[in-house]
C-alpha positions in Angstrom: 104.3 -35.1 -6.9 104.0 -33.1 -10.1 107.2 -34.2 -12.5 108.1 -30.3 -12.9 107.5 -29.1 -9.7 110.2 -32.5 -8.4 112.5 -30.9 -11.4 112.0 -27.2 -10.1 113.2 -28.1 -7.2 115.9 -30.2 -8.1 117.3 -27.2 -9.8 117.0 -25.4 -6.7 118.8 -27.6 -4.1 115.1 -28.3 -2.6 114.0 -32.2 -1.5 111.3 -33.7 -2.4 112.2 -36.7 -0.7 114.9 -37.5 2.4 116.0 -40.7 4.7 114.7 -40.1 7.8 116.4 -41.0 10.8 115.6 -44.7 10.5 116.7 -44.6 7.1 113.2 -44.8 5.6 112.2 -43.1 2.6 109.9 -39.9 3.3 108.2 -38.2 0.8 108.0 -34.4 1.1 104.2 -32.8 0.8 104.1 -30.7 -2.3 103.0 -27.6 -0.3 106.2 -27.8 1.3 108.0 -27.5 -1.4 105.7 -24.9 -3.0 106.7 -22.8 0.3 110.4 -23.6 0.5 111.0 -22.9 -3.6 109.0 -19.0 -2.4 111.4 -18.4 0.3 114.0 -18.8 -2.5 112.0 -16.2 -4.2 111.0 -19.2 -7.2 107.2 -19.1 -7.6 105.9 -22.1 -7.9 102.0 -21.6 -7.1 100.8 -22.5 -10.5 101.4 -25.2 -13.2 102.1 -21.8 -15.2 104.4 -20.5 -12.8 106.6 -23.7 -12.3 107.1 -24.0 -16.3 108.2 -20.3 -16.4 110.5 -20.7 -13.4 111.8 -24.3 -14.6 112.5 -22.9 -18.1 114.7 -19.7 -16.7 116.5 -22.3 -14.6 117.3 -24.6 -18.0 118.5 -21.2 -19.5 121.0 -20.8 -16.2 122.2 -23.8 -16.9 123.0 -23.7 -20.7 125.4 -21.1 -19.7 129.3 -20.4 -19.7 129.9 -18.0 -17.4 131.4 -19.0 -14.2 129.3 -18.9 -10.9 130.0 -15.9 -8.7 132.4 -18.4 -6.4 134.9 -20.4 -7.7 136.0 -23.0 -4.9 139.3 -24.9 -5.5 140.5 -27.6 -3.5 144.5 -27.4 -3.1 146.3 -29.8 -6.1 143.4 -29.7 -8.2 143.4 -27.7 -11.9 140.2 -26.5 -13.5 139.5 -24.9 -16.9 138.2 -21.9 -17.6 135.8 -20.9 -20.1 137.8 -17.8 -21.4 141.2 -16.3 -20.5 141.3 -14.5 -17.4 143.4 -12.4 -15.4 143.6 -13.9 -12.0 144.5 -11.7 -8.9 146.1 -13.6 -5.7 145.4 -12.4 -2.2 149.1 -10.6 -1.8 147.6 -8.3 -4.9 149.7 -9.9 -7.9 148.2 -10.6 -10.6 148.7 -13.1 -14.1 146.8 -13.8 -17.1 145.7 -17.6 -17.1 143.4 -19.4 -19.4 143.3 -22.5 -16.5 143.8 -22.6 -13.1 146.8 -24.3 -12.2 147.0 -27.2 -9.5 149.7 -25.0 -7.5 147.7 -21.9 -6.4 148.3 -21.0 -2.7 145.7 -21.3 -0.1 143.3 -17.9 0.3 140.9 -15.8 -1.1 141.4 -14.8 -4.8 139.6 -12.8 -7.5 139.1 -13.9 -10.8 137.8 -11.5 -14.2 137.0 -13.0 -17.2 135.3 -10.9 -20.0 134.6 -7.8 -17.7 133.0 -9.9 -15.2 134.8 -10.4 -11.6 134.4 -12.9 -9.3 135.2 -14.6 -5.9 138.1 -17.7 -6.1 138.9 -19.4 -3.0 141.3 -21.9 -2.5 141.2 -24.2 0.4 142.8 -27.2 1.9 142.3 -30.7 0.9 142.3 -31.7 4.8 142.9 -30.1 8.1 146.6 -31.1 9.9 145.7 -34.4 12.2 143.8 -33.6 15.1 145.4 -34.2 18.6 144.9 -37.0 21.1 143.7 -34.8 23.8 140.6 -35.1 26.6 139.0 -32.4 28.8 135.8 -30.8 29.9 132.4 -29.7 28.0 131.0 -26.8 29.9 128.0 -24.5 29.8 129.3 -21.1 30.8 126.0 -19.9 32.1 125.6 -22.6 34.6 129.4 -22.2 36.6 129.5 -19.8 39.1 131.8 -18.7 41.6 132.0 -16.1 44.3 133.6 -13.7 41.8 130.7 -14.0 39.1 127.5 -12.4 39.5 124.3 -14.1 38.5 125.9 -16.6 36.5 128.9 -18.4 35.2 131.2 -15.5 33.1 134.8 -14.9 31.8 136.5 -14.5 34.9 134.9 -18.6 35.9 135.9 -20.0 32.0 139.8 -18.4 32.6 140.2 -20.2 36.8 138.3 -22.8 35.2 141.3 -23.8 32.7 143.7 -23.0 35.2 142.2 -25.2 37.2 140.3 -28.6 35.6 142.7 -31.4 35.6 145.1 -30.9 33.1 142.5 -31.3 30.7 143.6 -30.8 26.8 140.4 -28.3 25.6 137.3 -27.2 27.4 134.2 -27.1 25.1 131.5 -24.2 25.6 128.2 -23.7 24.7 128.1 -20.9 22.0 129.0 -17.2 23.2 127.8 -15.5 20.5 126.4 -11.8 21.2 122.4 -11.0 22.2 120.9 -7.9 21.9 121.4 -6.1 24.8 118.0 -5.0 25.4 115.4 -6.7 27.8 113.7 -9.5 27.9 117.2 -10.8 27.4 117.4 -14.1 24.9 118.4 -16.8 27.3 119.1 -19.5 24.6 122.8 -19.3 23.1 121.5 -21.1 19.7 119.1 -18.3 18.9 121.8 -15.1 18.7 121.2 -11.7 18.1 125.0 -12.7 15.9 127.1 -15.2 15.6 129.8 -12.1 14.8 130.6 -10.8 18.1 130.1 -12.4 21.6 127.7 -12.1 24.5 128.2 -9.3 27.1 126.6 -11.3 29.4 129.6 -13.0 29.8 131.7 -10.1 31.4 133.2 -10.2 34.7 132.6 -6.2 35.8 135.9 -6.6 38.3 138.7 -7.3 35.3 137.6 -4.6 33.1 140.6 -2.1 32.9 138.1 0.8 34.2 137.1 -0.7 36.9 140.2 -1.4 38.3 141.2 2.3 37.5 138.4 3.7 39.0 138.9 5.4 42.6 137.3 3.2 45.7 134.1 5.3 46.0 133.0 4.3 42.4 134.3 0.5 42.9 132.0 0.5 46.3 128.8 2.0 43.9 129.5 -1.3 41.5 130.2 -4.0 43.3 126.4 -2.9 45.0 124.9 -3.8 41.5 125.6 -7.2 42.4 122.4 -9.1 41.6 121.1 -11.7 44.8 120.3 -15.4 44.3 117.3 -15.0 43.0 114.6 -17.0 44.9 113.6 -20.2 42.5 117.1 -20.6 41.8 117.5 -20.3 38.1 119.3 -18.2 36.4 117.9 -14.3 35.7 119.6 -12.9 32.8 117.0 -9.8 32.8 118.6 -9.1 36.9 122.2 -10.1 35.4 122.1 -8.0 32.3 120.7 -5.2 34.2 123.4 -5.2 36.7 126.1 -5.6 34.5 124.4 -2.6 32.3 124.3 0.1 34.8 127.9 -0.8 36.1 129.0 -0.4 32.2 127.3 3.0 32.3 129.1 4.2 35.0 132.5 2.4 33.9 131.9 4.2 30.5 133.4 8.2 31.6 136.4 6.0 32.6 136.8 4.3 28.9 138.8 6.5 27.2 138.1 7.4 23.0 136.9 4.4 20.9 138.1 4.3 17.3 134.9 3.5 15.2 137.1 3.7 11.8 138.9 0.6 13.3 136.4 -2.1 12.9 133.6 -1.0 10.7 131.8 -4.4 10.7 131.8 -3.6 14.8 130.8 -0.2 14.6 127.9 -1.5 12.6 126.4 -4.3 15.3 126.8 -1.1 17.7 124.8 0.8 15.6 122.4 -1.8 16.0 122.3 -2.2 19.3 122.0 1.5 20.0 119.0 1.8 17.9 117.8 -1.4 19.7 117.9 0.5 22.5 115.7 3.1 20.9 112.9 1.4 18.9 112.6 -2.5 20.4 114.8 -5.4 19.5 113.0 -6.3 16.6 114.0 -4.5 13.7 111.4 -5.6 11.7 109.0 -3.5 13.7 111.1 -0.2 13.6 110.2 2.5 11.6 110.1 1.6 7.8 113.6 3.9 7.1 115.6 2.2 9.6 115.2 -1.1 8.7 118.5 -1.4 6.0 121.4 -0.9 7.4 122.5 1.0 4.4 119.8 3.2 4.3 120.1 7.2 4.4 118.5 7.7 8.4 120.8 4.9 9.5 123.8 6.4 7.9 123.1 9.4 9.3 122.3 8.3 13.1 124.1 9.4 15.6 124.6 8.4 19.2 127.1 8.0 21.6 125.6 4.7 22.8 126.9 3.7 19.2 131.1 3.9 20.8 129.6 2.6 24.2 128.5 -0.1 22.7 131.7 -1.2 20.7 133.4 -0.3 24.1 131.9 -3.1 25.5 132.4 -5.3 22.7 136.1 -4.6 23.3 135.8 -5.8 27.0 134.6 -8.9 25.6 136.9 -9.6 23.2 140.1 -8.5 26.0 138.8 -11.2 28.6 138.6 -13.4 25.7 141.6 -13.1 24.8 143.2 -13.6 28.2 141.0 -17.1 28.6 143.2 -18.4 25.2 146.3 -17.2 27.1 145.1 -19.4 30.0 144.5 -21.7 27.9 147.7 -22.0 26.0 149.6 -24.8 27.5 146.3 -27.2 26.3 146.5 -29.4 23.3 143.8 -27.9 21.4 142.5 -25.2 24.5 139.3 -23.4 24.6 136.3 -24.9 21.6 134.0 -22.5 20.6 130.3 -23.6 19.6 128.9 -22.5 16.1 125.1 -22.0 16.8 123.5 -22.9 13.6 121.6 -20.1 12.7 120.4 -16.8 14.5 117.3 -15.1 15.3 116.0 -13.6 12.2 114.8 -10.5 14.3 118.0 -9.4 15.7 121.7 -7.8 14.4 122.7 -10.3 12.0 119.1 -10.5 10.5 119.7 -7.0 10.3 122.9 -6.6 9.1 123.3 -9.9 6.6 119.1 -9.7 4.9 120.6 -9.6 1.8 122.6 -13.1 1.8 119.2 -14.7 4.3 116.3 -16.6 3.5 113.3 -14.1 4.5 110.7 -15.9 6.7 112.5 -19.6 6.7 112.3 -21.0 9.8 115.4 -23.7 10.9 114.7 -26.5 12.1 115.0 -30.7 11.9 112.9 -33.5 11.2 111.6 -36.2 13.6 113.8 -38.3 15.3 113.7 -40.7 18.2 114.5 -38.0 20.7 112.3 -35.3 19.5 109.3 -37.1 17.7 107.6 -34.2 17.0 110.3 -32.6 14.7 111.6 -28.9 15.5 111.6 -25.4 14.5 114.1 -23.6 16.3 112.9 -20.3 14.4 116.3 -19.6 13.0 116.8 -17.4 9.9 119.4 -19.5 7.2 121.7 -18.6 4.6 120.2 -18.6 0.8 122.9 -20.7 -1.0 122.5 -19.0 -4.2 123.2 -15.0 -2.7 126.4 -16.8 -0.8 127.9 -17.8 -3.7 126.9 -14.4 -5.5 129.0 -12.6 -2.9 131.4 -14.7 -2.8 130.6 -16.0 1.0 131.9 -12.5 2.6 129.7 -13.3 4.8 130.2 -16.7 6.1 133.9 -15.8 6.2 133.8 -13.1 8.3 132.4 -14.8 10.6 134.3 -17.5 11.0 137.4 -15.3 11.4 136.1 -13.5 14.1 134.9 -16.9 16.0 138.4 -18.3 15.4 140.2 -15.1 16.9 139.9 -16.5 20.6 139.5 -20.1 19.4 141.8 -23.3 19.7 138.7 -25.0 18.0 135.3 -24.7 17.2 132.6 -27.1 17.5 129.4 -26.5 14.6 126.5 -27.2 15.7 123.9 -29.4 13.8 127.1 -29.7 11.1 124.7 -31.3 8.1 123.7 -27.9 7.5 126.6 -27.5 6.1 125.3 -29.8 3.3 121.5 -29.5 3.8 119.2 -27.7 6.3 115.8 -28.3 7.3 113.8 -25.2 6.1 110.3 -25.0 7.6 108.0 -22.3 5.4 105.5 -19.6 7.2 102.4 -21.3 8.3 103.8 -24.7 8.8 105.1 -26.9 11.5 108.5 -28.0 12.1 107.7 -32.0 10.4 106.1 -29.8 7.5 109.8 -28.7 6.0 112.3 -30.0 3.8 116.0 -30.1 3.2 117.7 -27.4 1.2 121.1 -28.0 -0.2 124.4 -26.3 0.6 127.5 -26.3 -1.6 129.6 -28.6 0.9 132.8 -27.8 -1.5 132.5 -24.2 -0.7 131.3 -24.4 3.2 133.5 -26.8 4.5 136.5 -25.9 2.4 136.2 -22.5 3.8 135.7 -23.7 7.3 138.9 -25.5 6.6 141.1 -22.7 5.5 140.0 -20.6 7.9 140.3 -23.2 11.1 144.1 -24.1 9.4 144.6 -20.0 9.0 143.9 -20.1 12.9 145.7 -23.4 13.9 142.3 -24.8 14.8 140.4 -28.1 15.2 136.6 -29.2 14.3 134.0 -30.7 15.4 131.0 -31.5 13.8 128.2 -32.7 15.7 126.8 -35.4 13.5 124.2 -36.5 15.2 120.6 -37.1 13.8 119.1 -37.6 10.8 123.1 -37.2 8.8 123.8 -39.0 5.4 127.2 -41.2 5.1 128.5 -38.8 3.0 128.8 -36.0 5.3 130.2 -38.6 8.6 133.0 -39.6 5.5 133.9 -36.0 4.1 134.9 -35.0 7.9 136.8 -38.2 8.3 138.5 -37.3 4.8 139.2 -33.6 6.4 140.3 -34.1 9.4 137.3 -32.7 10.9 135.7 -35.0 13.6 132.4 -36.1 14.0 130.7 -36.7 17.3 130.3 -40.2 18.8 127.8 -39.6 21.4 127.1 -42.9 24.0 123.0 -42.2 23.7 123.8 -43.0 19.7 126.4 -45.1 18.9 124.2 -48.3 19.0 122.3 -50.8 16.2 119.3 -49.3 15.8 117.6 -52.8 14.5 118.7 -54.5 17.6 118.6 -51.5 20.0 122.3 -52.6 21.2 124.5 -49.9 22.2 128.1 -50.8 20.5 131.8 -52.2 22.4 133.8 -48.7 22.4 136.6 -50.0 20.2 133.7 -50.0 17.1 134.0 -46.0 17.7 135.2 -43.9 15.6 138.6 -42.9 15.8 138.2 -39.2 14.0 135.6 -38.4 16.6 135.0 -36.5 19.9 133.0 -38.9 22.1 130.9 -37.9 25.0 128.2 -39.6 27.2 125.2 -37.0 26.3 124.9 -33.3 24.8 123.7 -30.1 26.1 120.0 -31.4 24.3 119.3 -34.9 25.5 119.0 -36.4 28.9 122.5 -36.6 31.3 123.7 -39.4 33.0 122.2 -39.5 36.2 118.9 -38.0 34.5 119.0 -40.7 32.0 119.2 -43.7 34.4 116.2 -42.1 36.6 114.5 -42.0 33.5 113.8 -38.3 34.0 113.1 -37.7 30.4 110.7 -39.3 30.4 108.5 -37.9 33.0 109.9 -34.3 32.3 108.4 -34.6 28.5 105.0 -36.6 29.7 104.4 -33.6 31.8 104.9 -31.4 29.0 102.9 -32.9 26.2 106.3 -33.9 24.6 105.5 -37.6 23.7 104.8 -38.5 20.4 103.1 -42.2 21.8 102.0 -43.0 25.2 103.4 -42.0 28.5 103.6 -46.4 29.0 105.5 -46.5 25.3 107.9 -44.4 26.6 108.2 -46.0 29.6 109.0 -49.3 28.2 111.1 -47.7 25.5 113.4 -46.2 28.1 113.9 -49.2 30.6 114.8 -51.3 27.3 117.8 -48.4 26.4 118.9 -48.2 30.0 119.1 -52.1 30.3 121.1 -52.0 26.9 123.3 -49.8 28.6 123.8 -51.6 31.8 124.0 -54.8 29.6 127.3 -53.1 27.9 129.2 -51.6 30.6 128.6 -55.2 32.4 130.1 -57.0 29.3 132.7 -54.5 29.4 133.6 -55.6 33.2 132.7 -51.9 34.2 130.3 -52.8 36.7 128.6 -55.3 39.0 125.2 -56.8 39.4 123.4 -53.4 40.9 125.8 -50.6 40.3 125.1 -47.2 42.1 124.3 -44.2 40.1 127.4 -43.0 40.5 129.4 -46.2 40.1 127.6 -46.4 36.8 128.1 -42.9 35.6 131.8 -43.5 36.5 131.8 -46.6 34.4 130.1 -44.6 31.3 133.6 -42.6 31.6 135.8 -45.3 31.7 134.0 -46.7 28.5 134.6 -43.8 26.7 138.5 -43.7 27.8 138.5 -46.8 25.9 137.5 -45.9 22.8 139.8 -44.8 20.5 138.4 -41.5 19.6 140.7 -38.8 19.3 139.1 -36.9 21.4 137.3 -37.5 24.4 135.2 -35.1 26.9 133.2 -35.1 30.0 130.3 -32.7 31.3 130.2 -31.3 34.2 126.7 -31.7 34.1 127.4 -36.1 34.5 130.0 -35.9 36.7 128.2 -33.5 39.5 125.0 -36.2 39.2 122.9 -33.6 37.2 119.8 -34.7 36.8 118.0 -31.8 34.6 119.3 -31.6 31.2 120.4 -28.1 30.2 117.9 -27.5 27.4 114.1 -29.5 26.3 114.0 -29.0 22.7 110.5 -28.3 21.5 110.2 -26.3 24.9 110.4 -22.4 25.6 109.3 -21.5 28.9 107.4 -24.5 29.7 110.6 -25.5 31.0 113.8 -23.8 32.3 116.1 -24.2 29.2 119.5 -22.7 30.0 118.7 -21.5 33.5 119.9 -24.2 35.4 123.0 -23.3 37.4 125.3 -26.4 38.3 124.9 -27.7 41.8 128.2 -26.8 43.4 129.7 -24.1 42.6 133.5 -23.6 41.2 135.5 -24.4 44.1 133.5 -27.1 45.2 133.7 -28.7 41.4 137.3 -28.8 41.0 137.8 -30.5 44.3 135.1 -33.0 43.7 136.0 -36.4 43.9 134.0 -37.7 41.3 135.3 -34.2 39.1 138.8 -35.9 40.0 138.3 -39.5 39.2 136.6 -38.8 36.1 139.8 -36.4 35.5 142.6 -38.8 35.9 140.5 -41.9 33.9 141.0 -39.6 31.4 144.4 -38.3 31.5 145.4 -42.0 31.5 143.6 -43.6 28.7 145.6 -44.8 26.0 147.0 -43.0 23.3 146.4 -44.9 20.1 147.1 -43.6 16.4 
């Protein structure tokens, strides 16, 4: 590659190069680079163009002034390059011509000759996480005689009042769609990580239902969607439902204050006008797409108060699943989706601090050879730090409301993300850098401001650095069976070679279970679906090799026989992990119910049924399962070790 175009994009936090997930060198194509730098609004198309653009970056540089965040990690001092008067988060103010080492944790503003900008001071490390275990659980899939098409509020709250004395429960994301049909099934592609999904009501708790007189009760519980007939899960029949008996709750709502909660009254704007012109903003008409814009400001609708209405349901039965919660060591874990779909309220809302037309994804690793492009819109690092990561903190302080902990998703892109340009497929990207500093130090104040632990799932294609700066934060990585192994020898490793500062669990919500896994069902799932990046026979033999290391370790463990069962073996894969010392350990309900169908096939949209699949038994049946309870009390009794 070109010397300036590799120094461009050095000055722009783009790679030219990465370690791919066999720690092999990988060079990056120029014309993905080209692309990535124009998404970052840098021209790069000509030799012309990269000398002009290299050049203004050198005269960035060569300058004083402070960035438009200043991130300070608690203890440390910095100088400044002029005096300044400093203004803490309480409002008082003092002239300094350093930061000292004792500022207090929070959001600060700094102005230095005329110019103001954003200082935030965060911790050093999270407070130890506890030694806890409990339950991973994909909302959608519970369901109970209460719930109506699929799992819901009403199932998470009986759920914790009813799984074991388990110490968290850990649930795919909830973050909010857009409430207009087709519904978005998958909860990594939100309409905004902001607010949370009203698909996830229970009808019968809301306040106006249980005001309303019998007649009107009688009208909604009729709206009850049936079964539908293949068994998966409709969110178009369950969203439509739950819609019309929200219309006819609304007379009984009461007045909504939309001067409470502007950023609210804002994603119900949305929403209402997504009701009018599509769900894509893009395609509405050319004055409605900024929020800021004169026809939006002056749009009016009473859909605009429903809508927040019903984000107020949300956020009640929320609330009263963390009271349900409350006895837990750490209590109900929230999931961070990594990005959100470019089209809906966030891309709406938050364009000016996003990458237009960059496409999230990964690179290609053993499980998906192909690389991915989950079609995410990302942050642009240099408009976060410009606005001082409003933002990003907002919403992590709305997440963190209802939240004994959160788990973040894909938690490199923190660091780095894997931006795929227009025109190009997911392997055709390339890493773009974060300021770690400012993203996981404001993570951290805000998780410590809420009394929270994290997770970072650390899984794939994740430099050392990153696994060490959680370890150094208190933050825990993931240790996930399927990848704590020797990738030279193929050997899966003895579970006291874990990591202590981890959460371990047998699978995730994107690779195969444990019954799926040792029927090899991954394998002929992706054959069928073109998902192989060798031959059906590699794959084959690839497979039988894993699931004989596995045996091979839970044997030298003295966790099972000669020809374990299924479900002796699945059991055993639990007893492993309540030997390990990781600080946290958890169990799907997915393994333990022999699930054989993984919840989601990356790479896959409706070639197969990604979050559609509804457990097997429903609620009552799970919690009196005996496997559910053997699993439970293995680990309630492993051993606490600090």
């Amino acid at each position: 590659m070109d010397a300036q175009l590799e120094a461009l994009a050095e000055a722009h936090g783009v790679a030219t190069w990465y370690e791919n997930y066999q720690r092999r060198r990988t060079e990056v194509a120029a014309e993905s680079v080209i692309g990535v730098l124009g998404l970052l609004g840098v021209d790069a198309t000509t030799p012309a163009a990269v000398e002009a653009a290299l050049q203004a970056a050198r005269e960035r540089g060569r300058g004083a002034q402070l960035p438009g965040t200043v991130v300070l990690r608690a203890g440390q001092s910095r100088p400044l390059p002029a005096p300044a008067q400093l203004t803490l988060e309480d409002g008082s103010t003092r002239t300094v011509e350093r930061l000292p080492a004792n500022l207090p944790l929070g959001w600060h503003r700094l102005t230095v000759d005329g110019r103001t900008v954003t200082l935030v001071v965060v911790p050093a490390e999270l407070p130890r996480p506890p030694h806890a275990w409990g339950w991973m659980l994909q909302l959608y899939s519970l369901h109970s005689a209460g719930s109506w098409g699929m799992g819901d509020l009403g199932d998470l709250r009986s759920f914790v009042e009813r799984c074991g004395d388990a110490g968290m429960v850990l649930l795919n994301p909830l973050h909010a769609i857009t409430p207009v049909q087709p519904v978005q099934r998958s909860p990594y592609s939100p309409s905004s990580r902001r607010f949370a999904n009203p698909l996830y009501l229970r009808i019968t708790d809301i306040p106006a239902y249980r005001r309303a007189d019998a007649g009107l009760r009688a009208r909604i519980d009729a709206l009850r969607p049936e079964p539908p007939a293949d068994g998966l899960i409709n969110y178009d029949a369950v969203w439509a439902a739950k819609l019309a008996a929200l219309e006819l709750l609304w007379p009984l709502a009461g007045p909504v204050d939309l001067e409470a909660d502007p950023g609210l009254t804002d994603f119900a704007r949305f929403c209402a006008l997504a009701e009018e012109h599509g769900p894509n903003w893009q395609k509405w008409p050319e004055e409605l797409r900024r929020p800021d814009s004169p026809a939006v400001l002056a749009y009016r609708s009473e859909r605009i108060a429903f809508h927040a209405w019903i984000q107020q349901q949300v956020e009640e039965q929320l609330a009263t699943a963390r009271e349900a919660a409350a006895g837990m060591a750490v209590g109900i874990v929230h999931d961070l989706a990594v990005g959100i779909d470019p089209t809906g309220a966030d891309g709406w809302l938050l364009q000016d601090v996003l990458a237009p037309g960059v496409r999230a994804g990964a690179p290609p690793d053993a499980f998906n050879q192909l690389g991915q492009d989950w079609g995410l819109a990302a942050w642009r690092p240099d408009t976060l730090v410009e606005t001082g990561y409003a933002a990003y903190r907002d919403m992590l302080r709305r997440i963190f409301r209802h939240a004994g902990g959160l788990r973040v998703d894909h938690v490199a892109g923190l660091w780095r993300l894997w931006w795929v340009p227009p025109g190009m497929g997911p392997a055709e990207g390339t890493y773009v850098r974060y300021d770690p500093e400012a993203m996981l130090g404001i993570l951290a104040l805000e998780a410590q401001r809420a009394g929270a632990v994290v997770i970072g799932e650390d899984l794939g294609t994740v430099l050392p650095e990153m696994t060490e700066t959680l370890e150094r934060m208190n933050m825990l990585g993931s240790s996930v069976l399927w990848f704590v192994r020797d990738w030279d020898t193929g050997e899966f490793r003895p579970a006291a070679d874990y990591r202590r500062n981890a959460l371990a669990s047998i699978s995730t919500h994107d690779l195969p279970t444990a019954a799926g896994f040792l029927a090899g069902e991954q394998v002929e799932v992706r054959a069928e679906l073109n998902q192989l990046a060798g031959t059906v026979e590699q794959e084959r033999a690839t497979w039988q090799a894993d699931r004989a290391a596995l045996l091979g370790l839970l044997r030298a463990e003295g966790l099972i026989g000669a020809a374990p069962a299924p479900d002796a073996t699945v059991l055993a894969m639990h007893e492993f992990l309540a030997r390990t010392p990781c600080r946290l350990v958890a169990a799907s309900l997915h393994d333990v119910l022999l699930e054989r169908r993984q919840p989601n096939l990356p790479g896959t949209f409706d070639e197969y049924p990604n979050w559609r699949i509804p457990l097997g038994a429903d609620l009552d049946r799970i919690v009196t399962d005996p496997l559910f309870l053997r699993v439970a009390e293995i680990l309630r009794s492993r051993p606490e070790t600090d």
